[in-house]
C-alpha positions in Angstrom: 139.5 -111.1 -31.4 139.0 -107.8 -32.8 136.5 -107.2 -35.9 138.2 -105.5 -38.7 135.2 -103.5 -39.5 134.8 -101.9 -35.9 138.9 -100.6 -36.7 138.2 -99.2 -39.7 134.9 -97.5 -38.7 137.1 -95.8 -36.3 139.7 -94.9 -38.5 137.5 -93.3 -40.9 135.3 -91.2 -38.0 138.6 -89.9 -36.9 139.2 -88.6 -40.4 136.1 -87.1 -40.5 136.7 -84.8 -37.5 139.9 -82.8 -39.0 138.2 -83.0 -42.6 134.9 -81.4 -41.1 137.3 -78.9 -38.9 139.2 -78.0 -42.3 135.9 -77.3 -43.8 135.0 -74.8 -41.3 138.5 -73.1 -41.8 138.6 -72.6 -44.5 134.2 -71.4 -44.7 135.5 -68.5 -42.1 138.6 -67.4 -44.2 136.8 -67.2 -47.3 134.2 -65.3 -45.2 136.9 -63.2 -43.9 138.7 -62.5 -47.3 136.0 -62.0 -49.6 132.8 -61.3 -47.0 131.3 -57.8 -46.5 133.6 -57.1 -43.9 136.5 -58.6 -45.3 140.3 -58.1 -45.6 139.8 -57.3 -49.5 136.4 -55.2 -48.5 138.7 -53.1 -46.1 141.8 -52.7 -48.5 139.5 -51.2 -51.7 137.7 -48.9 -49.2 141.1 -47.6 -47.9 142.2 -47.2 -51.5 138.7 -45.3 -51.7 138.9 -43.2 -48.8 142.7 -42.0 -50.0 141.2 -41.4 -53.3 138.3 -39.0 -52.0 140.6 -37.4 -49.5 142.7 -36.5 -53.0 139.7 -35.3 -53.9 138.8 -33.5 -51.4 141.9 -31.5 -51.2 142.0 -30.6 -54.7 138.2 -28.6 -54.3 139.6 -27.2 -51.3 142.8 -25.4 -53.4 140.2 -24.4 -56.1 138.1 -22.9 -53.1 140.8 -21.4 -52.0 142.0 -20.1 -55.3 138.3 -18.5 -55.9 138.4 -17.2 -52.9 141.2 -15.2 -53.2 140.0 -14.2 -56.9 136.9 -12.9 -55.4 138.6 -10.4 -52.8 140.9 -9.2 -55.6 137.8 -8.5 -58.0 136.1 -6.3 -54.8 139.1 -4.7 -53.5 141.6 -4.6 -56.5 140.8 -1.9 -59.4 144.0 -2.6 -61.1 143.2 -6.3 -61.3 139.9 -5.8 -62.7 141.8 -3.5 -65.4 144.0 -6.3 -66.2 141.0 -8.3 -66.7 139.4 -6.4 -68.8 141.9 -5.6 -71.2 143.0 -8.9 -71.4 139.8 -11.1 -71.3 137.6 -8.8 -73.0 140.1 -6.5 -74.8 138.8 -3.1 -73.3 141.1 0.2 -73.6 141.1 2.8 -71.1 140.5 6.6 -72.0 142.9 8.4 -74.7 144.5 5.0 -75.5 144.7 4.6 -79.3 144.6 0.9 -80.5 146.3 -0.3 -83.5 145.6 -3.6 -84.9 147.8 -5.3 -87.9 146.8 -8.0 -90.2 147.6 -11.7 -89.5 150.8 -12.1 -92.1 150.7 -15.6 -94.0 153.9 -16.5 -94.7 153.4 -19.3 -98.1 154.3 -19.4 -101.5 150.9 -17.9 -102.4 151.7 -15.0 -100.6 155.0 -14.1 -101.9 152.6 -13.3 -105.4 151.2 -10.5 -105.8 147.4 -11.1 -106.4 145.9 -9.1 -109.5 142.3 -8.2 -108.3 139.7 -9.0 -111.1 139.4 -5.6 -112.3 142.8 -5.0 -113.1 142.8 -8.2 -115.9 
């Protein structure tokens, strides 16, 4: 006759193999997922990389851009004209520059305003 404990002893260690098995599973997936060197490591750093190549692109227009501005400011007098006139309102010889007041359009304005003297 068989003793009932001895079958259940068995029973259970067999259980305890797969349980022990599933343990280590799912240990290495979470390593693998969420670890250093993990699947949702890799995907941020690709977004990352993407992001900096972006980056990296844009400088290089601006670089580019400046570049260009630089050749026109040695080599270009009539840019360097424009410039002037426009950033730093410069006029060129003989020119005669006429400058008008600002008109405010409001029902204070459409008065005319007595100066004090006058009252």
């Amino acid at each position: 006759m068989k003793n009932p404990k001895n079958t259940s002893r068995a029973s259970n260690s067999g259980r305890r193999v797969p349980l022990a098995a599933v343990v280590i599973i799912l240990l290495i997936l979470g390593a693998g997922l969420f670890g250093d060197k993990g699947a949702l490591r890799m995907l941020q750093a690709r977004r990352q990389k993407a992001e900096l190549e972006r980056q990296v692109a844009e400088k290089q227009d601006v670089n580019r851009s400046l570049k260009q501005e630089i050749k026109r400011l040695k080599t270009d007098r009539s840019y360097i004209e424009t410039l002037a006139r426009r950033e730093l309102g410069m006029v060129g010889d003989g020119e005669v520059v006429y400058q008008f007041p600002d008109e405010k359009i409001g029902s204070d304005d459409a008065e005319p305003k007595q100066s004090p003297m006058s009252r």
